[in-house]
Phi, psi and omega in degrees: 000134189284162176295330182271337166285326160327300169324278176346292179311307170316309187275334173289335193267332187278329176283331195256017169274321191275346173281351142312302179293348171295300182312306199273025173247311177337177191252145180295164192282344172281001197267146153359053168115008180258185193231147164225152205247177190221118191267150215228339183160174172247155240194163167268055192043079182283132194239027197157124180240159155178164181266180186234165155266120174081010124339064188240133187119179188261156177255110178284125169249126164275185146331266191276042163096006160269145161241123188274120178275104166239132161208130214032217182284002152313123184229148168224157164276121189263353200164125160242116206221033165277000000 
């Protein structure tokens, strides 16, 4: 490997070692006052969660064009425009 190429590597490597070492300073998702998640179902290749006004429960948006309604362990199909 040439010196300058060597060099390269180097000025690349040195911004994603330190947005590593940033990431890995953060406070864990488990801390105090952090957020968490929850599985809410297992999904068809889900692209998208989000609410409705008037509504109640969450909206799965899949892949291929169902969107699913859950609310609380109830899941329905809410719509399909597959």
């Amino acid at each position: 490997m040439s010196a300058s190429r060597g060099r390269h590597i180097a000025k690349l490597a040195l911004p994603a070692l330190a947005a590593i070492a940033f990431l890995a300073g953060s406070s864990p998702a488990h801390a105090k006052g952090g957020v968490k998640l929850k599985r809410i179902g297992r999904f068809n290749s889900p692209t998208f969660v989000t609410s409705a006004p008037g509504v109640q429960g969450v909206l799965v948006v899949e892949k291929r064009g169902r969107m699913r309604l859950v609310q609380g362990r109830r899941r329905r199909t809410f719509t399909n425009i597959s």
